[in-house]
C-alpha positions in Angstrom: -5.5 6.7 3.8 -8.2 8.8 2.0 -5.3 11.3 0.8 -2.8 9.0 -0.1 -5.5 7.4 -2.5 -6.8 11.1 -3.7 -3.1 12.3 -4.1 -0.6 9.6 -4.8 2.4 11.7 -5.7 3.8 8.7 -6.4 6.2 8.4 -9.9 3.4 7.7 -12.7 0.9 6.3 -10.5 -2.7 7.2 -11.2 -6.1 5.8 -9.3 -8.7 5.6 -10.8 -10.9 3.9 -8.2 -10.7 2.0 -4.9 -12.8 0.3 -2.0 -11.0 0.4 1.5 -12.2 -3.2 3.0 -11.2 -4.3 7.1 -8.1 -5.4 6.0 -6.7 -4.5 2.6 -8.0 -2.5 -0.2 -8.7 -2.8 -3.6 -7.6 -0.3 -6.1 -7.9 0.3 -10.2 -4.6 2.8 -11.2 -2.5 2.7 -14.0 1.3 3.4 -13.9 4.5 3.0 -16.2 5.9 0.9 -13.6 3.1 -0.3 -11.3 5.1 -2.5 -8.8 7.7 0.5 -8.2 5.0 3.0 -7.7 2.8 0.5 -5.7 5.7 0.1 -3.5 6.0 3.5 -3.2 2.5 4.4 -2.5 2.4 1.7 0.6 5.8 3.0 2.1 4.4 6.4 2.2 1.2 5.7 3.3 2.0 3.1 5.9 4.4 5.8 7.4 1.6 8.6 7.5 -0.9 5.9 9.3 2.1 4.7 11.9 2.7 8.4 12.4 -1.0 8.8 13.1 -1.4 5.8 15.5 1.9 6.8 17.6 1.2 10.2 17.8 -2.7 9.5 19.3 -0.9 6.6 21.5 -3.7 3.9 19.5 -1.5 0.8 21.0 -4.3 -1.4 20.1 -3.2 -1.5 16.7 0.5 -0.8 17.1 1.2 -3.6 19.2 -0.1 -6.1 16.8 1.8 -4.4 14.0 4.8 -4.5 16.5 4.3 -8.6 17.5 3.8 -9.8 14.0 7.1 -8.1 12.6 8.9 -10.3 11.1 12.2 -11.0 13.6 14.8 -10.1 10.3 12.8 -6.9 10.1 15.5 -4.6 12.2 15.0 -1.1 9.9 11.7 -0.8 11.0 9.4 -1.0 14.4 5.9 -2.0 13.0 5.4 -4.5 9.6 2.0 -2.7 8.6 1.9 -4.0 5.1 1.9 -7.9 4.1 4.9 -9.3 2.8 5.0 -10.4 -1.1 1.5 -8.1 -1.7 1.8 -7.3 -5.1 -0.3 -5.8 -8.0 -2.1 -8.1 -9.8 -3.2 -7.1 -13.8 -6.5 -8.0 -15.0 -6.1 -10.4 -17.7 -8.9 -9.0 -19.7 -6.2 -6.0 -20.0 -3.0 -7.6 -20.2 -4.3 -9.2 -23.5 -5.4 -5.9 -24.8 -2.4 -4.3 -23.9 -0.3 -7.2 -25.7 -2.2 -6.6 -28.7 -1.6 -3.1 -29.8 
């Protein structure tokens, strides 16, 4: 997690700051197109942290991951990321950025 926030080498995406909390994190970046690379950024990283649980065999969190995939989910194994989670601007900045 700690080098996916360090290095995003995601599109545009930059991070500025973040706190990693038990079960999400917080994050301040800037992007041209902050869903996409957001989306990006979690694909990637939830891949890197899968890879990491299956390889040490940690099924204390992979077999929660596994039972609370959604059923339609057939592409994939484990649902480690929320469905809908989505960036959320600061309105403080939005207004600034509408302004200029």
């Amino acid at each position: 997690m700690l080098n996916s926030l360090r290095h995003p080498q995601t599109g545009t995406l930059k991070i500025y700051a973040w706190v990693i909390l038990e079960n999400h994190l917080h994050m301040v970046a800037q992007s041209q197109n902050l869903p996409k690379d957001l989306m990006r950024f979690k694909a990637r990283t939830a891949r890197q942290l899968i890879q990491h649980l299956d390889a040490h065999k940690i099924k204390t969190i992979l077999d929660p991951l596994q039972f609370y995939k959604n059923a339609h989910k057939s592409d994939r194994t484990y649902q480690f990321c929320q469905e809908g989670s989505h960036p959320d601007v600061d309105s403080k900045y939005r207004n600034a950025e509408t302004k200029s």
